[in-house]
C-alpha positions, 0 to 999 in steps of 0.5 A: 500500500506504501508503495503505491501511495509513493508511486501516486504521489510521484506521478501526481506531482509531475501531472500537478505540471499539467493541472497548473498549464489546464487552471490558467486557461479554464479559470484564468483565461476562461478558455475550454482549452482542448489542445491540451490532449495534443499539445501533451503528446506534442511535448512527450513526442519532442522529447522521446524523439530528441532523447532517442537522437542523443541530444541531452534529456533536459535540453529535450524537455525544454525544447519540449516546453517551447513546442507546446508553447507554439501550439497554444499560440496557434490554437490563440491565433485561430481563435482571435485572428481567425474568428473560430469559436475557443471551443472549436479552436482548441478541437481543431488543433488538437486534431491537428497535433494528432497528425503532428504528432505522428510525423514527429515520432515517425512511428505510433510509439517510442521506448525510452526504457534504455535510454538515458532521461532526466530520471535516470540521471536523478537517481544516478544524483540521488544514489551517489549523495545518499539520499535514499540511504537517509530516507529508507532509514527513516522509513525502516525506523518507523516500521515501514522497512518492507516497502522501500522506494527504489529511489527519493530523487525523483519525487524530491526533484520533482516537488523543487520543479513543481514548486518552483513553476508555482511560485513563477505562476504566482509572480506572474500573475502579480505582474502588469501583464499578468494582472491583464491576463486575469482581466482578460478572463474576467471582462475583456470589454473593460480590458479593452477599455483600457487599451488592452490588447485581449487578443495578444494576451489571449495568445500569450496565456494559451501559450503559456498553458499548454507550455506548462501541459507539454512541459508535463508530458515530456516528463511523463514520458521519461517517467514511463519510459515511452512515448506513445502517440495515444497518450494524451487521451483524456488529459483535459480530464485529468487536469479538470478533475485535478483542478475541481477537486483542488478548488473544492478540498483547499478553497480559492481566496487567492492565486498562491491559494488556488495553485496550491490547491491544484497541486494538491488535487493533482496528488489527491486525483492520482491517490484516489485512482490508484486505491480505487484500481486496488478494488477486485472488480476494477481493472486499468481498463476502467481508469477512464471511468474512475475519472468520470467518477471522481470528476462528477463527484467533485462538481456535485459534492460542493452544490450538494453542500451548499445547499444543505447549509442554505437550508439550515441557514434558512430554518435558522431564519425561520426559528429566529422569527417565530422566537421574535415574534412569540416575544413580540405576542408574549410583550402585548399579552403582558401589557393587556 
């Protein structure tokens, strides 16, 4: 059971990447942003292809990174220059991206497993600093000496990635054209008012989105030691239910609050589906299903909520004015 939660909390770390690119264009921007299940294949097919031609594999998942951007930039392009609905705009080129994909793979799916990732070189880091020496120790003392983690790097390497991405999305969006972003979402008449540029910021933020979504994929790849062209299948999914379940467990007073939450909805997501494939009758073909699941669960358990605590607030009005009025006869009683 450990083991698993350790390998849930590893994989939803690095999905939380994805979650985040998916929070800035459904809530940020206000965009149904369906690129995201290509542009995550994009970034994953960029980086297989490149590590696989020898070139260094953090070269490869940034040059993964700037693919995506340029994907999210185009689906902004169709959106604001060609006039295309942003639902629409983001079906046709995540379409687009599936043939793009395969071009840029050569192939349906690439192996990583004997090749050299971001991964193996931060376990390689990991084991010669001793640092799953010191953190096996720990798990040993506390009686867990059974289920030891092959390696802590990647999870800690991955916590400093994730984090530090959070905290570069809490800045940027404290910053002029940050603060424009978020306004373009909100009201882009009254951006516009201001002699805003919405079109320019809407490319940019989709840019930015998907930057993060393949960023997310080229390291998902590594971690799973293949790229495949399938992959991206219900990735907007993944990160709506990240994001909801996030903004319904941790609140969204804030940005810094909300990023936060994502993440965690993120690690949350991944732990939910990994004890619910744990069930006898479920397998991993009803992964897609879980999703759903989860997904309706977190956008109907908040309103379910709310409206018992209307009710209650509701019958605590009507105490409180039977409990005035019965004074109010109890006072003219006396008086007669």
């Amino acid at each position: 059971m450990f083991t698993s939660i350790f390998g849930s909390i590893e994989t939803g770390i690095i999905y939380a990447i994805m979650a985040l690119g998916v929070y800035l264009s459904f809530r940020i921007l206000d965009f149904p942003d369906l690129t995201v299940d290509g542009s995550f294949v994009t970034g994953s097919a960029i980086a297989a292809v490149l590590i696989i031609g020898g070139t260094d594999p953090f070269v490869a998942t940034i040059t993964a990174l700037i693919a995506g951007f340029i994907a999210g930039c185009m689906t902004g392009l169709l959106h604001t220059f060609g006039k295309i609905n942003n639902l629409l705009s983001g079906i046709l080129m995540m379409i687009a991206l599936y043939s793009i994909n395969l071009r840029i793979m050569g192939r349906s799916n690439i192996p990583l497993l004997n090749e050299e990732t971001v991964f193996t070189k931060i376990s390689g880091i990991s084991e010669s600093w001793g640092i799953n020496i010191i953190f096996n120790d720990i798990l040993i003392s506390v009686g867990l000496g059974d289920s030891l983690p092959e390696t802590w790097g990647i999870l800690l390497f991955m916590l400093v990635v994730t984090f530090v991405i959070k905290f570069l999305n809490d800045w940027f969006f404290q910053t002029e054209v940050g603060l424009a972003i978020r306004a373009t979402g909100d009201n882009k008449k009254m951006i516009r008012s201001f002699s805003a540029n919405t079109n320019l910021l809407t490319i940019v933020g989709l840019g930015l989105s998907n930057a993060l979504v393949a960023f997310s994929g080229a390291l998902i790849a590594q971690h799973g030691g293949f790229a495949d062209v399938s992959m991206g299948i219900g990735m907007i999914i993944i990160g709506l239910a990240s994001v909801i379940i996030g903004e319904t467990l941790f609140g969204t007073k804030s940005i810094a609050r909300t990023t936060i939450a994502v993440i965690g909805g993120a690690i949350i997501y991944r732990i939910v589906v990994s004890l619910a494939l744990r069930i006898d009758f479920l397998d991993p073909g009803d992964m897609k299903l879980i999703t759903a699941v989860i997904v309706i669960f977190a956008l109907t358990t908040p309103k379910v909520i709310e409206r018992y605590k209307e009710k209650k607030r509701k019958a605590r009005k009507r105490v409180e004015k039977l409990q005035r009025e019965g004074g109010r006869y109890a006072s003219i009683k006396s008086d007669l």
